[in-house]
N, C-alpha and C positions, 0 to 999 in steps of 0.2 A: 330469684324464683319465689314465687309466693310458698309461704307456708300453711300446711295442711294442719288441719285442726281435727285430731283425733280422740274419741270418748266413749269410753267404754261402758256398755248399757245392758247389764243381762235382761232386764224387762222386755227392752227391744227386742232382742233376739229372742226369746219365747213369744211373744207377741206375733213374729212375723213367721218362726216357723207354725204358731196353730193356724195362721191366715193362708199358708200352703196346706192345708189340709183338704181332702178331696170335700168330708162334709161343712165344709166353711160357705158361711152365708156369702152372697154377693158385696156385701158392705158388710161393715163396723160399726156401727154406732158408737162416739163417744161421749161422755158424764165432762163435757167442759169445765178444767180445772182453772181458778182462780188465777194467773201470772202471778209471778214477784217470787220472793225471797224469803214468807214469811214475815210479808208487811214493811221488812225494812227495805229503804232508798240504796241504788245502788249506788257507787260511786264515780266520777273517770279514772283515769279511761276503760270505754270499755267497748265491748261491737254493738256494733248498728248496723242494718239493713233497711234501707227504705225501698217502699212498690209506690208510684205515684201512677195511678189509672188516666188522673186527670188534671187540668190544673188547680183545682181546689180540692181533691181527694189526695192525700197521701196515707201510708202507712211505714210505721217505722216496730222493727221487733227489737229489742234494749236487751242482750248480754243473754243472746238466744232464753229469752223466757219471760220479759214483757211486750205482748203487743199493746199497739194504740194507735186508732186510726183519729185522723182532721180531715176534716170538710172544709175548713177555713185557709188551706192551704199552709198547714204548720203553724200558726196564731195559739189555735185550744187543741187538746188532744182529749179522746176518751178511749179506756182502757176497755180491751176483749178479753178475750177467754182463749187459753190455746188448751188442744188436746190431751190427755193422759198420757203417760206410759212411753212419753219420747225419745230416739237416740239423738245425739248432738252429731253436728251443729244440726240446727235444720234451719232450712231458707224458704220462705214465703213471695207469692206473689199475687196480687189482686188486679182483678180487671175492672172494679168500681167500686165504692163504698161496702156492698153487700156479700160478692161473691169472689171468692178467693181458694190457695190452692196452698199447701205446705208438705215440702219433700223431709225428710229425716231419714237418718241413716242407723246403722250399727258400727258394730265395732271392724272395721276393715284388716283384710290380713296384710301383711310383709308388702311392702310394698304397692300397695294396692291394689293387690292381685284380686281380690272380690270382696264386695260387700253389701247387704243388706242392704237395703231400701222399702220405703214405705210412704203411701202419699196419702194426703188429709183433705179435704175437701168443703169449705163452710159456702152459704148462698143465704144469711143469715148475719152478715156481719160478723161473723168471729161468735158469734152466742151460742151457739152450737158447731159442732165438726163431725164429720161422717170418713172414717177410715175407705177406701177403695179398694179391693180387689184388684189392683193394676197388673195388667198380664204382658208379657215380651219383653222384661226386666231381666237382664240376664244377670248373674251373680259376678260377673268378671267386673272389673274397674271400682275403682269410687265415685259416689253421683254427689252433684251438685248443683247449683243455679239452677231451680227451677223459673220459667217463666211460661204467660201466655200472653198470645198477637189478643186475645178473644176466647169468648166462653169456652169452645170447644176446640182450638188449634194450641198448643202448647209442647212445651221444650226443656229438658234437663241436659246437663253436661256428663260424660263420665271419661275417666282418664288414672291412666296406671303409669309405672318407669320402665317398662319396655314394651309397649304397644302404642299405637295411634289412638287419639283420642274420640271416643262415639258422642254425637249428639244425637238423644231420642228425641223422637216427634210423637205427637200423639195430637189426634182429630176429632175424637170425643168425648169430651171433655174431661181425659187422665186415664178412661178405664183400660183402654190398649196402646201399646206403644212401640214404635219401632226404631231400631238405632242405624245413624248412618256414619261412618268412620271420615273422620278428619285426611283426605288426602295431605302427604307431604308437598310442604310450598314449596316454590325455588330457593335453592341455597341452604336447606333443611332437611338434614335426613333424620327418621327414627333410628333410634338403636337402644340396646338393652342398657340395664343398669343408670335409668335418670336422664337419657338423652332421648326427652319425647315434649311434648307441647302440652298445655295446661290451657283447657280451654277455661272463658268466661261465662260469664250472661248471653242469653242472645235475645236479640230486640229486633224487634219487627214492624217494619212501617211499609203498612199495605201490605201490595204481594213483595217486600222485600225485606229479607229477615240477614242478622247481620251478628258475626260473636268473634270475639278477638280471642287469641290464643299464643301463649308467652312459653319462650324457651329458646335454650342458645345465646339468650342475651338480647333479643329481636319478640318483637309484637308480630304479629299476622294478623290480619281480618280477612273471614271467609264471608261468602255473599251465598244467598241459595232465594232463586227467584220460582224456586216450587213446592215449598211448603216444608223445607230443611231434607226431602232425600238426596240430591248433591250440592255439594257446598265447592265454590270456586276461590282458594287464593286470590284478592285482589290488592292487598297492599300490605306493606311488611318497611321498617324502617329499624335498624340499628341505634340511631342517636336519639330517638325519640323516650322518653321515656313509656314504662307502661301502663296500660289501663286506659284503654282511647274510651272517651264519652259519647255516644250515637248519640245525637241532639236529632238528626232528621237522617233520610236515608241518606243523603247528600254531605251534609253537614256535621264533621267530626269536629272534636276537640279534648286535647294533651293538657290540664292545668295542673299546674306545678303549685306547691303549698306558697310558695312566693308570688304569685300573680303571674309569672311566668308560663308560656305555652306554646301551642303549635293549634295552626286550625287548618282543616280543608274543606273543600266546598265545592271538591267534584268529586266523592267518594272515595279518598284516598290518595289519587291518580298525582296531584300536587298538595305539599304540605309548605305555607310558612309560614311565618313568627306570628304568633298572639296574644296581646294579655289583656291582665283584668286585674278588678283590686281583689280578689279573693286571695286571703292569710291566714298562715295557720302554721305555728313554732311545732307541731308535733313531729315533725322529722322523717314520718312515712306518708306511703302515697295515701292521698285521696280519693274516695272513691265517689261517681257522681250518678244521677240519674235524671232523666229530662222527661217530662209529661207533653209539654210541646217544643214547639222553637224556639219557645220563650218561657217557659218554667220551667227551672230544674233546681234540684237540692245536690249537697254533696255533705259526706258525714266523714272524720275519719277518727279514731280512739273515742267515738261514743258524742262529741260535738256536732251538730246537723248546721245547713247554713244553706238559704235560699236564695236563686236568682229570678228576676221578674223578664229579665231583658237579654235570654238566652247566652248568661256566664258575664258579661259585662262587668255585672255588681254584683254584692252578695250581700245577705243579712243574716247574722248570728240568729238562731233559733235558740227555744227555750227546748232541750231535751230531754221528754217526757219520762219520769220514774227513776232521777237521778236527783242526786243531791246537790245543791246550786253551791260553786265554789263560794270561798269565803266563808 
């Protein structure tokens, strides 16, 4: 089961409780602070999160606290600006070069019975950030993966160890949000004390929006063809390993740090064998992202690595604001 990455921020938390205040402005403005460390190179390994809008826009965040977006499709990178006063981890997402979206959190309690949350907003390429007002954020769960289909439809995860997990939706562009609860799949029950699902990312193509959810020792992907209020169980596999890649609504894919895989190419419904030359001795999974059919990246301990020919091939990238081994 993946592990949660917890960090503790008193900033955050005074920050979000003056942002519940009755006389609180509708936004935040923030004084976008420099990225990095203090100037020095980070090292590997370390985390990575890429948002690829398109095939030649990506964005990658380095060891939650350097952004840097390419237009060239990962070749050059230029460094943004992220906002003040942030809890960890926080996850980013962009719908184009310019406009983009960054969830962070607080310090979550026991179990991830509740916590903090707070959503950033740039339209600006990352040169400025504007705090939100985000309203139907309930304090219960821990949030995470944010994404958007588009400027104004978009999607967080939250998930606790004894509840079902919610996925919020929200339709204008972050400022209200409402959460829909993960029904249990077949062969899957919730129960208290760790026996509950971890949901993903969700990714959206057209009206078909799509987010896997790990637990039990089994992946799930639910499917929601109305804009995430219900979400349908459609495939679930035991020997698969996890972290399925949405390449199309249609077209999943399982890669293994060996070239090793699983593909399908009617939504689940049938899975076999696939591979490619994609390698990587790091020992954990890989995590991957696809801008079309045919571009996608995958990063794992802070290494990025591109495909032109939807997973086929891959090419090692240079990643941005680390220190080149050797």
């Amino acid at each position: 089961m993946r592990a949660v990455r917890v960090a503790f921020s008193v900033a955050m938390v005074g920050l979000l409780l003056s942002c519940q205040s009755s006389s609180s402005p509708a936004v935040a403005k923030a004084t976008p602070s420099p990225t990095g460390n203090g100037g020095q190179a980070i090292s590997l390994p370390t985390d990575v999160q890429l948002s690829a809008p398109s095939p030649r826009v990506v964005w990658t965040l380095v060891a939650d606290t350097l952004l840097f977006v390419s237009t060239d499709g990962g070749n050059t990178w230029s460094k943004r600006s992220m906002p003040t006063s942030l809890g960890l981890p926080p996850s980013i997402w962009f719908v184009d070069e310019k406009e983009g979206w960054l969830l962070t959190t607080g310090s979550p309690e026991t179990q991830c019975n509740a916590e903090s949350a707070a959503i950033w907003h740039t339209t600006d390429g990352a040169v400025t950030w504007t705090q939100l007002q985000a309203q139907g954020i309930a304090d219960s769960q821990c949030k995470r993966n944010i994404s958007f289909a588009d400027p104004r439809h978009g999607f967080f995860t939250a998930w606790d160890d004894n509840h079902r997990p919610t996925v919020y939706r929200t339709s204008d562009g972050g400022l209200t949000w409402v959460g829909s609860a993960l029904l249990d799949p077949p062969g899957f029950v919730t129960q208290a004390g760790g026996f509950t699902l971890q949901p993903s990312l969700v990714r959206s193509f057209g009206g078909t929006s799509l987010v896997a959810a790990y637990g039990g020792g089994a992946e799930y992907v639910f499917l929601s063809v109305d804009g995430g209020a219900v979400w349908t169980s459609v495939s679930a596999s035991s020997e698969i390993p996890e972290d399925v890649a949405f390449v199309t609504a249609a077209r999943w894919l399982k890669i293994g740090n060996d070239g090793s895989g699983f593909e399908t190419l009617d939504g689940g419904r049938s899975w076999h064998a696939w591979s490619s030359d994609y390698s990587d001795a790091a020992g954990v999974v890989s995590q991957f992202t696809f801008a079309d059919g045919a571009v996608g990246y995958g990063t794992v301990r802070g290494t990025i690595y591109r495909t032109l020919d939807g997973g086929a091939h891959w090419t090692r990238l240079e990643t941005p604001g680390v220190l080149s081994p050797g």
